[in-house]
N, C-alpha and C positions, 0 to 999 in steps of 0.2 A: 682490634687491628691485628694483622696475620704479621708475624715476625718474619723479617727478610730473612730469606734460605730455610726456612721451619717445612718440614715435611709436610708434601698435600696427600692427604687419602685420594683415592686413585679411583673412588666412587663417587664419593658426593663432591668432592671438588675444595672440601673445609682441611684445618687443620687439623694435621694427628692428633695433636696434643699431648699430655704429661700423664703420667701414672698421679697415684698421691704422695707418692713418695720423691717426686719431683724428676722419676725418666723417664725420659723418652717410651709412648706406647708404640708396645713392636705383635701386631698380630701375630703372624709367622715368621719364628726362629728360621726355618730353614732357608727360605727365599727373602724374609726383611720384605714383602709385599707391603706397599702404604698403605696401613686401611686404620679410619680412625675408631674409636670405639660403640662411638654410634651404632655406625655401620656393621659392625663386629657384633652388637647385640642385637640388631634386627638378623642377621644373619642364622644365630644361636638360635631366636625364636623361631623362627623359620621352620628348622630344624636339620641347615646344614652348618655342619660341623667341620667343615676342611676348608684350605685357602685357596681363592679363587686362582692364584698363580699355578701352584704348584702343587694342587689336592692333597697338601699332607693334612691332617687333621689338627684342630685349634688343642692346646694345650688344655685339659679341664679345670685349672683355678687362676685363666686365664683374665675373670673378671671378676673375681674374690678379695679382689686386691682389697677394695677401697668396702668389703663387706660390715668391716667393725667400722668405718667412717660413718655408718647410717643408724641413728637411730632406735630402736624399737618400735614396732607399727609403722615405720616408714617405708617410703618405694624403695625392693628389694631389685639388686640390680647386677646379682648372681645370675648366671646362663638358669639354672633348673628354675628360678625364680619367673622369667620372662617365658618359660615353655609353658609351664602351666598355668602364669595368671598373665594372659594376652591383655596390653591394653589399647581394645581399637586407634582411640582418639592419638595415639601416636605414629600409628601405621603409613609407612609413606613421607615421612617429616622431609628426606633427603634424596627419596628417588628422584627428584623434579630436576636435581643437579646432573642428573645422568649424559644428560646434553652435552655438559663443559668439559666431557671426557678427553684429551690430547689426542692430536692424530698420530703424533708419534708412537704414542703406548698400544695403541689399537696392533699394531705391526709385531708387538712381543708375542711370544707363543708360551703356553705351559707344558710341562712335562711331556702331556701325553699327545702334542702337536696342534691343539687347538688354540684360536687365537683367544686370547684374553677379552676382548672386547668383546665375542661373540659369550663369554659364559657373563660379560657384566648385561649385556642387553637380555639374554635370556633371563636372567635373576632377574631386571627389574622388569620383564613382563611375569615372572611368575609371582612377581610384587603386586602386581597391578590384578592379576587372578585371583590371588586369595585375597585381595580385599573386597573385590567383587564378589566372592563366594561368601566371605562371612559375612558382606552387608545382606547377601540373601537369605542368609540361613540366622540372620540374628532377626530379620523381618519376620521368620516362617515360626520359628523357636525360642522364646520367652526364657533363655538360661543366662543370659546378663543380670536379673533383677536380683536373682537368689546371689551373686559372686557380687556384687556391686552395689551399696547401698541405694534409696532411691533417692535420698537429697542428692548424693553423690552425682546421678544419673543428671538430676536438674541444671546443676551448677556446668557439667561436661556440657549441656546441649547450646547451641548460638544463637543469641538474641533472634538474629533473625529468623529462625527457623519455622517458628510459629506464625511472621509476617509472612512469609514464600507461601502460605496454605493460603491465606487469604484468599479473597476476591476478587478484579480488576473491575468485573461488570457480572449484572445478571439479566436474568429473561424474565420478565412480569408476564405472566397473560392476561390476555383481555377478562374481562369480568365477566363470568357466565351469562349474569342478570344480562348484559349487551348483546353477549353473542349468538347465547340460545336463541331467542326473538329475534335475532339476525339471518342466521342460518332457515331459523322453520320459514320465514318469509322468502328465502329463496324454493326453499324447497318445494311451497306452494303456490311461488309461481311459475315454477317447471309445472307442477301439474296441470295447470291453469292453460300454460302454454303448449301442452299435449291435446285438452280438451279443445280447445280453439282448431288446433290444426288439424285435427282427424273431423271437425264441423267442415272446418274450410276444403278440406282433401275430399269428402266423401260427398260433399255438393258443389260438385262444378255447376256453373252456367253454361249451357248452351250455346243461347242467343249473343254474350259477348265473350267467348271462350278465351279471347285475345288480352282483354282486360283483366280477366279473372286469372289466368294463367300470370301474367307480371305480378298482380297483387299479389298473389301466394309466394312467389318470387320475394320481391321486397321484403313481403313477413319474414319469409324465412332467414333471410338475410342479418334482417333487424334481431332475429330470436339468438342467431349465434352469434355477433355481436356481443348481446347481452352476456349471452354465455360465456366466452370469453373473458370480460370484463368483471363477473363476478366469481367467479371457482378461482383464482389466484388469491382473491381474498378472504378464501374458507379459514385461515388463521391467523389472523395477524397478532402480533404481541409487541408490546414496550421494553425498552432497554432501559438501566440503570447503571452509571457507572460511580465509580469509587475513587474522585481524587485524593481523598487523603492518604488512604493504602498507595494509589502509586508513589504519593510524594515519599511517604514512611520509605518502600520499597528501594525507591531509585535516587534520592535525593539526600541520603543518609549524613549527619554532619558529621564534618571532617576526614570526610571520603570525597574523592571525584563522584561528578555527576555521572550518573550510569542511564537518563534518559538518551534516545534517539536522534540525531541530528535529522533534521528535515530541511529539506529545496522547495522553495515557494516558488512558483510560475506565473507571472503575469502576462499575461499577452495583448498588444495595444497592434494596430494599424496604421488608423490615421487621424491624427490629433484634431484634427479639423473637423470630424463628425465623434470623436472621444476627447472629447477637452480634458489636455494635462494635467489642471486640477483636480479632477475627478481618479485619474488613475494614481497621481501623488498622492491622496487622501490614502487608497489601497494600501501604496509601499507604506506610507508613513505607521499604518492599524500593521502589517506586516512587522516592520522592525519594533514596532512598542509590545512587543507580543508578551504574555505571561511565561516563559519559556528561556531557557538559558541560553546567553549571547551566543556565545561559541557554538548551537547547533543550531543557528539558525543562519540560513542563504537564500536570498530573495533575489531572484534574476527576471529581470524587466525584456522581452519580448518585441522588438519595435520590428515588424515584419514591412512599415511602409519606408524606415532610414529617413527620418524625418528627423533632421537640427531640431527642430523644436521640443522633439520627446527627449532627446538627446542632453539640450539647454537645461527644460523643464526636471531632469531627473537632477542634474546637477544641483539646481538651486536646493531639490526637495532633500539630496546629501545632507547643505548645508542646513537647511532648517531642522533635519533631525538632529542633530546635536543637541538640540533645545527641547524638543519636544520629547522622545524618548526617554530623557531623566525625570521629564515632570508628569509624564504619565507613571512611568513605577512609582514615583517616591508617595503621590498619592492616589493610586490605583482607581483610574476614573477610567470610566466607559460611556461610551465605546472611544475605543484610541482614535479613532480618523478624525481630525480636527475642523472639519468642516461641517459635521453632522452632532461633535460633543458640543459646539457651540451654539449651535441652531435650535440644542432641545429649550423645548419649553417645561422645564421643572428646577424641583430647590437644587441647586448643584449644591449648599451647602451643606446637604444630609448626611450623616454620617462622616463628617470633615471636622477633624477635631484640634489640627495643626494654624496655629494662629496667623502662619506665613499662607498659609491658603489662598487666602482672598490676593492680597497683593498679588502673586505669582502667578496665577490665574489671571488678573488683568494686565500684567505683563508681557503673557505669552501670548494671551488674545491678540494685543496688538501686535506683537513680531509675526503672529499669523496674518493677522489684515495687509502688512506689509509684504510680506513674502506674496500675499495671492496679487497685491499689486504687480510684484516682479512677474508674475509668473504671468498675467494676463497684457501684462506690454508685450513680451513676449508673443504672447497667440497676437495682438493688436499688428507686431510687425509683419509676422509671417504668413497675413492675410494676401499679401501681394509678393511674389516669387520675383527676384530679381534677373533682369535677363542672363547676368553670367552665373547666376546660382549662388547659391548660399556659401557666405567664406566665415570659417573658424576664427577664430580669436587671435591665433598666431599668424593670420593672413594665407593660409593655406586652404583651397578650394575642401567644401563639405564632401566626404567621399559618395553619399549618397544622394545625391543630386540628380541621380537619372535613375527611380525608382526601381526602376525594370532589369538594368546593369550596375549592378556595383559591388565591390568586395566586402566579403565579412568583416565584423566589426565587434571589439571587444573590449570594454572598461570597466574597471573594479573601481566603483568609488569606497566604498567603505567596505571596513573588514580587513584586507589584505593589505590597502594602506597605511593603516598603522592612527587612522584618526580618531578620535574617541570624542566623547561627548562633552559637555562643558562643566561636569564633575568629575572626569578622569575617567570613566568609566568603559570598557570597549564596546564597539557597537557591530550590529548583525555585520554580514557581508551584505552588498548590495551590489549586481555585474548585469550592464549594461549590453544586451544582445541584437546585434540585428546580422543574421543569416545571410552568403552571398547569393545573388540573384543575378542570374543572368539569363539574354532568350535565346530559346529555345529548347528551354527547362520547366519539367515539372515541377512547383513548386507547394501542390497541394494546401493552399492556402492556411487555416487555422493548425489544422493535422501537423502538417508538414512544419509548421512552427514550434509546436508543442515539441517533437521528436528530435528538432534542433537545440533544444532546450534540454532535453532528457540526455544527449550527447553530452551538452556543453557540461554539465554541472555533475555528469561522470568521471570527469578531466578533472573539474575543477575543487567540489567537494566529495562528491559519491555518497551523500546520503542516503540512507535505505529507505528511506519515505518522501514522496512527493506529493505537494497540496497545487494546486493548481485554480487559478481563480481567476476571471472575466477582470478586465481592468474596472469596470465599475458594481466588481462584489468586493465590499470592504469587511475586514474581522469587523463583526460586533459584538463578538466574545472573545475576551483577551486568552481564556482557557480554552478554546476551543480544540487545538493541538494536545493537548492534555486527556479533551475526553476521546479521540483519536485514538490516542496512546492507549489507554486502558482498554481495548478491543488488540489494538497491532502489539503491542508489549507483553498482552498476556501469554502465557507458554502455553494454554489450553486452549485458548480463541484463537491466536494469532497467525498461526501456522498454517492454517489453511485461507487467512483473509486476504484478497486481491485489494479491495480498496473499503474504504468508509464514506458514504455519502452521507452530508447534511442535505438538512432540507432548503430551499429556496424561498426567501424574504425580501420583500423589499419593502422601497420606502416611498412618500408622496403618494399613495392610491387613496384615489377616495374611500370615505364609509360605503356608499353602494358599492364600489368595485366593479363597475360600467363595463369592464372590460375582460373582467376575472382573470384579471393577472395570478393575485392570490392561487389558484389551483387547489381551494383546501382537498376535494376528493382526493388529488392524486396525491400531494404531498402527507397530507396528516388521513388518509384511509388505504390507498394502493398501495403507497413502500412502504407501511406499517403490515401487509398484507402478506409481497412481496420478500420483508424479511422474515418471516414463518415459513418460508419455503429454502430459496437458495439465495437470496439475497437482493436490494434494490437495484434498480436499472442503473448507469450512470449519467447525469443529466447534465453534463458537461463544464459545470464548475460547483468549488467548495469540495471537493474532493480528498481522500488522500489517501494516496498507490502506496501499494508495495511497488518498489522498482524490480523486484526478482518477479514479478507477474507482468510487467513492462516487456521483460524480452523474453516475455513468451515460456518461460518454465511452468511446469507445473506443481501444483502444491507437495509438500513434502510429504501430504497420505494420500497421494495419487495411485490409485489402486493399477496393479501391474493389467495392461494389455495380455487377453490370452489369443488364442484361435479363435475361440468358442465365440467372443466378442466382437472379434473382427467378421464372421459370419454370422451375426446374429439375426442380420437381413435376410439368410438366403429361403429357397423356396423349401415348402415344408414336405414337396414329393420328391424333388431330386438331389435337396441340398444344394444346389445353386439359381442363381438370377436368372443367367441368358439361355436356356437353353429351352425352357417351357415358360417363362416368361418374360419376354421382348420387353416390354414395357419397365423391367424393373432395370436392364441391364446399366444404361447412365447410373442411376440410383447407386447402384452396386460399386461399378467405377466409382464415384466419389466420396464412398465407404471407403474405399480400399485405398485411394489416396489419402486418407484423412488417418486412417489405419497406421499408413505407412509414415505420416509428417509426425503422429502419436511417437511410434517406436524410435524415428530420429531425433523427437526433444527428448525419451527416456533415456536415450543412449549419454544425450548432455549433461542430464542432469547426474547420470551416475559419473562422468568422469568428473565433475563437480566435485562429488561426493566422493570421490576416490584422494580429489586435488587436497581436499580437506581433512584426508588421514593423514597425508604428508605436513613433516613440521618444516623441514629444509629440501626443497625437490628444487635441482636447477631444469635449465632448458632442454637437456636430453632425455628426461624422468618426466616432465609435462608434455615431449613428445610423443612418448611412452603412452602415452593417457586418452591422447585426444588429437587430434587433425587439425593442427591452427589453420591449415586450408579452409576448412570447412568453417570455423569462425571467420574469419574472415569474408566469405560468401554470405555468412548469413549477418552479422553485424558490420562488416566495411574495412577497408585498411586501414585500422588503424590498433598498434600492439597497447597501447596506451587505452585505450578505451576497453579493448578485448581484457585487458588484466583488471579494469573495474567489474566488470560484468562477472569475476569471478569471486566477488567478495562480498558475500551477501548481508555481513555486517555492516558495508559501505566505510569510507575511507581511503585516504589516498595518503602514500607514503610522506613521511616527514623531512625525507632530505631531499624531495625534488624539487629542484629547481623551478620557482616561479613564473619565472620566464618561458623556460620549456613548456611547461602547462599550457600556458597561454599561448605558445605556438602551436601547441598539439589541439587547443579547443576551436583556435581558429580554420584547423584543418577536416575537423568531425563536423560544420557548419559552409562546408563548400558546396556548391549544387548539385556537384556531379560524386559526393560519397554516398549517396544511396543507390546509386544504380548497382542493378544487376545483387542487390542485396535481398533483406528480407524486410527492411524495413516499411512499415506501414502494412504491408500481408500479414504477416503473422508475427510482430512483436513494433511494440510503441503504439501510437495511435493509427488506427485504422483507417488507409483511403478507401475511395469508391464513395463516402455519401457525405452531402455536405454536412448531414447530420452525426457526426463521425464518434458522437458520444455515445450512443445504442451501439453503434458495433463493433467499438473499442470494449466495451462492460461486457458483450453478450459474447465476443472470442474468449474472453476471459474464462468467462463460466461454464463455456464448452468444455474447457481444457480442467475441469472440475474445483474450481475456486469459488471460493461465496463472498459476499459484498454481508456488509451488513448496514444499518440505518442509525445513524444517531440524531436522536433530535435533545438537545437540553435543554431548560426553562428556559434559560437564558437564549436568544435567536445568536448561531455560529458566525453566520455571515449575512449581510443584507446588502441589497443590489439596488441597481435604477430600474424601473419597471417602463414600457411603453405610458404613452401618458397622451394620445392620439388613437383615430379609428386606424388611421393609414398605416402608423409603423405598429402596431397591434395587427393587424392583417398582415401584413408583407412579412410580418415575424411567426404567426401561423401557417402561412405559405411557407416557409421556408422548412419549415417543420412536416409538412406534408409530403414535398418534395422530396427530403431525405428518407421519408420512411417508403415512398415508392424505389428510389434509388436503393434501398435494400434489399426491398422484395425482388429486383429484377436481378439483382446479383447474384455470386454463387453464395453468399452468405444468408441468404433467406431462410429462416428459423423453419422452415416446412420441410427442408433437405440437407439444410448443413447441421453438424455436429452428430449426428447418429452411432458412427463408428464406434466413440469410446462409452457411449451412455453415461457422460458423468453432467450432463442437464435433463435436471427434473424435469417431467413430464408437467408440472402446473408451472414452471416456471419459462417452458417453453409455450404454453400457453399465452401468458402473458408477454413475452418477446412475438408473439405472431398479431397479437391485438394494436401493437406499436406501430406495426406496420399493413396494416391490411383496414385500419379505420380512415385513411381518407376515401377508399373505395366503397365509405358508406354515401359518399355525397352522391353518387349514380342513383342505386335505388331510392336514397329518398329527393330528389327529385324527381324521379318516375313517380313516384309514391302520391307526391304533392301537386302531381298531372293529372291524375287519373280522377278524382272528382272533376275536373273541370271537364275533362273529354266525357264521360259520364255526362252530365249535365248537356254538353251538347251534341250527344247521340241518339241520348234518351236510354243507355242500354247503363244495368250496372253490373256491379261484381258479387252480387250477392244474391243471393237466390227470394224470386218477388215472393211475399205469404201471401196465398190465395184465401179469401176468407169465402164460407157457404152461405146466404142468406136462405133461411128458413123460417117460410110465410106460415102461421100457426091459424086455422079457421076457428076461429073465437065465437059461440053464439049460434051458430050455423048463416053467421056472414062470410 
């Protein structure tokens, strides 16, 4: 403890302290400057020699004092001692205090009229250079070893040091023996399909020219297709992650947790075609998650304001208290309780706690209970009462008129202070339903999601977002984990926009009638897919970088030149319009995309500028950047605009709760995205219902890579169609969004060129997404033309005339 009235060094902010002889240390006689000795011998080593006051020089047996106090073979701690045997590992101990300097003393001057504060900040950035210099020059030159024993060296170095090298994840390739015999089969059937078409090309028909002219059509159709569909998967490779390196890494005992808080998204409509229980299953596998309470926010979606979701979440609050502790204590899977109970296997495998079984049929039954409450529930609100649904405290339901009603916001757990029924605390859980009112766009799932990436900017600001269908439940309590080891790694992470798992579900038959499954696309295309620039995003099981959310670009985002922004132009004039008409649009939406390029760099460097600053008030952020122009492009709101600048996510610790909650209710009104950016170019993308292709493919323009996780273990599993009819109308809708792309200005044929940071095979495959419903034309035609054939009598393929040639045998 610092003695009351005991001199402060005037650097580090410590106490002078005593000689050994028990006075008072006085650097310099002439001005009595506070400086303790610390500081006095970093100074010596340095190699300045005068007082930062009054530049007279330090007295030379100024730290001789206490030299008979040491030793033989001990740390010498004479000034010529410290000049010539530097010891790194001390370097820097007390610059860190430089901060706590008084505003008062800043205002002293020395001798020669300089302020004192400007010669303590210059010292301690020339602090900060030579230790930069001699980390590089001890990197480049091997003269530590010889001055410094090597046990010596060992025992200096930090545990962790050798953990930091580690791995998070790695790249497996495919196995030769698979992919050689893969690739030559492609390669031979290009040949195949040049031999055909120079047949088919070099013999027309005459007699049905009409026929034969579509055939060849069709084919060709059908060839590039193919084409398309296989060159993105010239390399596919497997991923390996490392959880026990991250645990080692971030999870260290008796350190805080140093993993990532993440916001889980659910999104629900209407409980009537989404039964509550099905999405409670979701929250309940969310909050049991393998991952530390405190980073974990699960905010629930109700875009129809339905009491019932509203009801329904509450009860599934109260049931987690129960369910949550008995999933950790004996780590069962999958956590959604309506699917651990339905398995058909030993659940006593690897259960070695005697209380098991009881507590197990304990909780089974508090669950059969709870799904009672919860389906009286759906059983009332089969019939809409004429005055509309009233609350508990006798006050009309605010959303009773789907179409108009105000936003709506509840924290059941987390910020209320409830814990579970071993004392333990539990996730956050926030209840969202968006205001709606008509004559408002409200872009349905998109517009939901974006309400949500708002809200939980306000509320927690997580730097990662998982986002998942109300009926995909975790089936891997690690799931977030194997995430992490891609977004945490400092060598991966940097440039990853999101992590897709693969898609799984449950109830399909062994045939697979309906091929839900997708094994091609999931377990051979985005295995393909990430050999290049990374998977598509297929619109749940997700998890974002929120700094790729609003639209930044990656932190090795290569600088826009000229040279790039013309890279279009013609190759006789250097420009588009003047000798060729036909490219001039083309050109135009180069040069706007040029120009939206240079105005996210410009953001991202004031960013990066905000982030040199340790204390900048609001005239020094003015300085920096155009809150105008934030504002235009994210919304009014300051609260929101100061998340977006924190790319570690976070939100201050003495704001008021309340406020929050007033500020998230104001970022979910109908009318704060107007005239903004939102949905063009940052959060989820309007224009297609299919709004997951061209939220993932903006992304990857702006040069970001997705990458594919699949574990042993399945991450999430969903409800699959289980009928012809919602199997169909689920491909329909699917088809429809990827024409709604192609007609747009984001269609993969013309947009992104500008900055060239999507591959060439990865745009391949973004143009195959969209341009394969327009196979059902020619093969329909395709599947005509036999029958027309057949009743014309005329075909597509050229008749073989055969000779008969009579032989006289005998002279018959």
């Amino acid at each position: 403890m610092m003695e009351p009235g005991a001199p402060v060094c005037d650097t580090c902010g410590e106490a002078v302290g005593l000689k050994p002889n028990g006075e008072l240390f006085v650097a310099c006689h002439e001005c009595n400057f506070p400086m303790c000795r610390s500081c006095v011998e970093y100074e010596a080593k340095e190699g300045r020699k005068e007082c930062l006051r009054c530049s007279s020089p330090y007295d030379e047996h100024l730290l001789d004092d206490d030299a008979d106090q040491n030793p033989p073979g001990g740390s010498r701690s004479t000034m010529a001692a410290h000049l010539s045997d530097p010891q790194p590992q001390d370097v820097g101990i007390h610059a860190r205090h430089v901060s706590t300097v008084s505003t008062i003393d800043s205002e002293m001057n020395d001798e020669s009229g300089n302020p004192i504060w400007k010669n303590r900040v210059e010292s301690w950035k020339d602090k900060k250079n030579n230790k930069k210099k001699k980390g590089a020059k001890n990197n480049k030159t091997e003269q530590a070893p010889a001055e410094i024993p090597p046990e010596q060296q060992m025992e200096d170095k930090q545990p962790g040091e050798a953990l930091m090298q580690q791995p998070l994840s790695e790249i497996v390739p495919m196995s030769r023996n698979k992919l050689t015999p893969y690739r030559a089969v492609i390669i031979m059937r290009l040949v195949i399909l040049g031999l055909f078409f120079h047949y088919r090309i070099t013999n027309p028909v005459d007699s049905a020219f009409g026929l034969w002219l579509t055939s060849v059509i069709c084919e060709i159709w059908f060839a590039f297709s193919w084409v398309l569909d296989q060159f993105p998967k010239w390399s596919p490779i497997n991923r390996v992650t490392y959880l026990d390196t991250l645990s080692a890494r971030f999870e260290r005992p008796g350190e805080p947790c140093e993993l990532a808080p993440v916001d889980f998204f659910v999104s629900t409509v209407d409980p009537l075609k989404e039964p509550p229980l099905i999405t409670a299953n979701t929250v309940l596998s969310i909050l049991a998650l393998d991952y530390p309470v405190e980073k974990v926010s699960c905010y629930v979606s109700d875009d129809g304001a339905a009491m019932l979701s509203f009801e329904s979440l509450a009860e599934t609050a109260e049931f987690a208290r129960k369910w949550v502790p008995f999933c950790k204590k004996y780590s069962i899977e999958p956590r959604a309780p309506e699917f651990y109970f339905s398995q058909k296997i030993d659940y006593l495998k690897d259960k070695v706690q005697p209380s098991f079984v009881k507590e197990r049929r304990a909780m089974k039954r508090d669950y059969e209970e709870y799904k009672i409450r919860v389906n009286a529930m759906v059983a009332r609100a089969q019939k809409t009462p004429e005055e509309g649904w009233t609350m508990q405290d006798g006050t009309p339901w605010p959303g009773n008129n789907t179409r108009d009603h105000p936003g709506m916001i509840q924290v059941f757990l987390g910020n209320t202070g409830a814990r579970d029924t071993d004392g333990n605390e539990l996730p956050r859980l926030v209840y969202v339903s968006r205001e709606k009112r008509p004559g408002y766009q409200h872009h349905k799932k998109a517009g939901a999601e974006n309400a949500l990436v708002r809200v939980s900017a306000v509320l927690t600001n997580a730097p990662y977002i998982l986002n998942l269908d109300c009926d995909h439940y975790v089936n891997n309590s690690k799931a977030v984990r194997e995430a992490m080891c891609f977004l945490m790694d400092p060598q991966v992470g940097r440039d990853v926009c999101y992590v897709q798992f693969p898609q799984r579900f449950d109830g399909i038959d062994k045939s697979d009638r309906y091929a839900n499954r997708n094994v091609v696309f999931f377990d051979v295309n985005m295995k393909g897919l990430d050999g290049i620039q990374g998977p598509v995003y297929v619109g749940t099981g997700c998890v974002f970088n929120r700094q790729a959310l609003y639209g930044y670009g990656p932190p090795s985002m290569p600088t826009l030149t000229k040279s790039s922004s013309s890279s279009s132009s013609c190759s006789w004039c250097g420009c588009c319009s003047c000798c060729c008409p036909t490219k001039k649009k083309k050109a135009e939406l180069d040069a706007t995309e040029v120009y939206k390029d240079a105005k996210r760099e410009e953001l991202n460097a004031a960013i990066f500028n905000l982030h040199e600053i340790d204390n900048y008030d609001e005239y020094e952020r003015s300085m920096l950047m155009s809150q105008r122009s934030f504002e235009k492009t994210f919304g009014l709101s300051s609260v929101f605009i100061e998340s977006t600048l924190m790319e570690n996510g976070g939100v201050p610790e003495s704001v008021n709760s309340s406020a929050l909650i007033k500020e998230a209710i104001h970022v979910i009104s109908c009318s704060y995205e107007e005239k903004t950016e939102w949905g063009k170019e940052i959060g989820w993308i309007y224009g297609s219902v299919t709004e997951d292709i061209l939220t993932g493919f903006k992304m990857q323009c702006r040069g970001w890579r997705s990458i594919y996780c699949m574990p042993l273990r399945p991450a999430f599993k969903g409800s699959a169609p289980i009928n012809l009819s919602d199997r169909l109308h689920q491909v329909l809708r699917w088809a429809l969004g990827s024409v709604e792309i192609f007609l747009s200005r984001h269609c993969p044929l013309w947009y992104g060129f500008g900055g060239g940071r999507l591959k060439w095979l990865q745009r391949l495959a973004y143009i195959n997404t969209i341009v394969y419903p327009f196979t059902s034309l020619p093969l329909i035609a395709y599947c005509l033309i036999p029958a027309i054939c057949l009743l014309t009598g005329k075909f597509i393929i050229p008749t073989v005339r055969r000779k008969i040639i009579i032989v006289n045998i005998g002279g018959r």
